[in-house]
C-alpha positions in Angstrom: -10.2 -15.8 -43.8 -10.7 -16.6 -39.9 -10.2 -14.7 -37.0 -8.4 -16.5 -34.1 -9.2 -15.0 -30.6 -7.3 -15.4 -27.5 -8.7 -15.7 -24.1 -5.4 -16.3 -22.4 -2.3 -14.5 -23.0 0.9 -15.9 -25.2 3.2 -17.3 -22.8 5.6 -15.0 -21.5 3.8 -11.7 -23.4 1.1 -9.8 -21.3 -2.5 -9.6 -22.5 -3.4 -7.1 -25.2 -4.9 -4.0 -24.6 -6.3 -3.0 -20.3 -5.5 -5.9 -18.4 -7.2 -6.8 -14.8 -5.5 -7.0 -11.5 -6.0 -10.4 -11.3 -4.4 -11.1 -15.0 -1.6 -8.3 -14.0 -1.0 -10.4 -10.3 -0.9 -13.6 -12.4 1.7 -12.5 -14.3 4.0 -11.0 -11.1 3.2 -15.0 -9.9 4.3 -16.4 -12.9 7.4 -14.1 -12.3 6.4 -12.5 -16.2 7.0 -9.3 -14.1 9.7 -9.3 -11.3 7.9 -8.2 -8.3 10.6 -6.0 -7.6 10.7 -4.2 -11.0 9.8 -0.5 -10.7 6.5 -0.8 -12.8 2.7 -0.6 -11.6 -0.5 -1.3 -13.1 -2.9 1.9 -13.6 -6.0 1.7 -15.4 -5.3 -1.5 -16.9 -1.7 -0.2 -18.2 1.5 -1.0 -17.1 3.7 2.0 -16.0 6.5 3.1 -14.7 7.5 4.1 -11.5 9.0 7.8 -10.6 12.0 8.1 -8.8 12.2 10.1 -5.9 14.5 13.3 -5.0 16.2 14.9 -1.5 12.6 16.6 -0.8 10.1 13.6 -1.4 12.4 11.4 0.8 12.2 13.5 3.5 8.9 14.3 3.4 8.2 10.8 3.2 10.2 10.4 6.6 8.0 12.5 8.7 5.0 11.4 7.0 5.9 7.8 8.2 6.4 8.8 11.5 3.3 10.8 11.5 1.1 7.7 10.8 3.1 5.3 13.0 2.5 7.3 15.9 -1.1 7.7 15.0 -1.6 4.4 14.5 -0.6 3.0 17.9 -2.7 0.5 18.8 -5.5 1.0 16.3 -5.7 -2.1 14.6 -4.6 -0.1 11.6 -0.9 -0.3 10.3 1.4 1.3 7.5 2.5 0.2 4.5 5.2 1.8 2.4 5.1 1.7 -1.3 3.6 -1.5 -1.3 0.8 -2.0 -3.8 -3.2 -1.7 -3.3 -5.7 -3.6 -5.5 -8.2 -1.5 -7.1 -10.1 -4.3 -9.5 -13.0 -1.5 -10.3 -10.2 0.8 -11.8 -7.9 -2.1 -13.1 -5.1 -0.8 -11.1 -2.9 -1.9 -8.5 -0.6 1.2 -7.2 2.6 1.1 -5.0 1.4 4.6 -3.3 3.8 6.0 -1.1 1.5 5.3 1.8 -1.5 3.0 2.7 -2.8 3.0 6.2 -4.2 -1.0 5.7 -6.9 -2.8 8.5 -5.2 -5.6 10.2 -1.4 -7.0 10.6 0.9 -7.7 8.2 0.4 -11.0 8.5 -3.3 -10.9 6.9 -1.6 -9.7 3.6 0.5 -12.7 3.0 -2.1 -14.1 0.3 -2.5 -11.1 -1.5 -2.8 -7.5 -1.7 -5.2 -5.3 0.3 -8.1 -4.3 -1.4 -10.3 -1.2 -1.3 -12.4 -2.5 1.8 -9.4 -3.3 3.7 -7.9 0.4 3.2 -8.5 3.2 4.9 -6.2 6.2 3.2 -3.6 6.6 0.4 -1.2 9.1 1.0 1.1 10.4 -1.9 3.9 13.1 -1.8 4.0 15.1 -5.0 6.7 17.6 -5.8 7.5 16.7 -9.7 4.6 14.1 -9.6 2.0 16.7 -8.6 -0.3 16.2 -11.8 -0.2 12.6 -11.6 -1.1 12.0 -8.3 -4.3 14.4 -8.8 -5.1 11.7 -11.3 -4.1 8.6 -9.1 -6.0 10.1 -5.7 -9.3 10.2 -8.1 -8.2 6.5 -9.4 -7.7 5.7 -5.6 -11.4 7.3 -4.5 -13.2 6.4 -7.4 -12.0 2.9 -6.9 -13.3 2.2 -3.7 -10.6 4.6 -1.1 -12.3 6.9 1.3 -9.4 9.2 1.9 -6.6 10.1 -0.1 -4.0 12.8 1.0 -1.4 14.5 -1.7 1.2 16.5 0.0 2.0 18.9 -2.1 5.5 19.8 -1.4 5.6 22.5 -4.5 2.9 24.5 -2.6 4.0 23.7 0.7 0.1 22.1 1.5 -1.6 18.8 2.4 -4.9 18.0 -0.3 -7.6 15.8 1.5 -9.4 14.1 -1.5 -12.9 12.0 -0.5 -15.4 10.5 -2.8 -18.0 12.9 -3.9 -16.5 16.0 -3.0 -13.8 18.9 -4.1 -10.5 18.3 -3.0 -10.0 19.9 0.7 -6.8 22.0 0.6 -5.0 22.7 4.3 -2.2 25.0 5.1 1.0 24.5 6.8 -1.0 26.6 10.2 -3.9 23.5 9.6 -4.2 19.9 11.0 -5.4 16.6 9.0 -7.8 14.7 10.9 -6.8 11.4 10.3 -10.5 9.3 10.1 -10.6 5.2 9.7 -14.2 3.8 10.0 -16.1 6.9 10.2 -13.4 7.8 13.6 -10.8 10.8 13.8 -8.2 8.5 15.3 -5.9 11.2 14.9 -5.4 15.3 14.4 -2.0 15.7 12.5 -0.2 19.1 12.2 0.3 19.5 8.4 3.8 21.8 9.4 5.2 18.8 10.5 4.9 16.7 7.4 6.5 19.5 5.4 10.2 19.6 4.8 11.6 22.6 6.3 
């Protein structure tokens, strides 16, 4: 009786068991996995994607416009469900929101990585458990920030490395810090769907 082990995937079939982000990008290259399909990789796992109701897509709206104008001239831009490479943690998210170092133009070879990334932003109303799980996924893995706003309790949570989760009310502004620098103060009220 012999055992045969495989070091490289059958063609066509992913790898068994946690896969890498740089098997899981090989296989979006090898189109394997459309790049548009409505899957992600977290903790090694291929998953699906949530869809998103009236709320979250308004919320989203002034969330984007938040950053924009925050980011004006900072050398920092926004990226909009576009994914982030988090080798440490085996995943590569599409988070709703990653404020990224650069232009667009540095991420044509690849997807930012932790170092390149200075806050993950996700809006949770039916989501809210899983993104608690993903912003500690996104921190562990290398983050500094992530934000969840929480549009089931009407509250932005601030989520660093090392610490408890930071919870602000509507009456409360985020300080929006890249490189150790508040860049920007932004009034939670405003990100919330009225």
């Amino acid at each position: 009786m012999s055992t045969i082990e495989r070091s490289e995937p059958a063609r066509g079939r992913p790898p068994q068991g946690r896969m890498s982000v740089e098997q899981y990008e090989k296989l979006i290259a090898a189109r394997v996995i459309d790049a548009d399909a409505p899957v992600e990789l977290i903790e090694g796992r291929i998953v699906g994607k949530m869809t998103k109701g009236d709320a979250h897509c308004g919320a989203c709206d002034l969330m984007q416009q938040a950053l924009i104008a925050a980011l004006a001239g900072s050398g920092w831009f926004v990226r909009i469900e576009k994914p982030v490479a988090i080798p440490g943690k085996k995943s590569m998210p599409e988070p709703d929101f990653s404020v990224v170092r650069g232009t667009p133009a540095d991420y044509f070879g690849g997807q930012p990585r932790p170092d390149r990334v200075g806050l993950i932003v996700e809006v949770a109303d039916t989501s809210l458990r899983r993104d608690r799980r993903r912003a500690r996924i996104f921190v562990d893995g290398g983050i500094p920030e992530c934000w969840i706003l929480d549009l089931v309790h009407g509250r932005l949570e601030v989520i660093r490395p090392g610490t408890d989760p930071r919870i602000l009310a509507p009456g409360d502004s985020a300080e929006l810090v890249l490189d150790g620098v508040v860049v920007a103060q932004i009034a939670v009220a405003g990100l919330l769907p009225r």
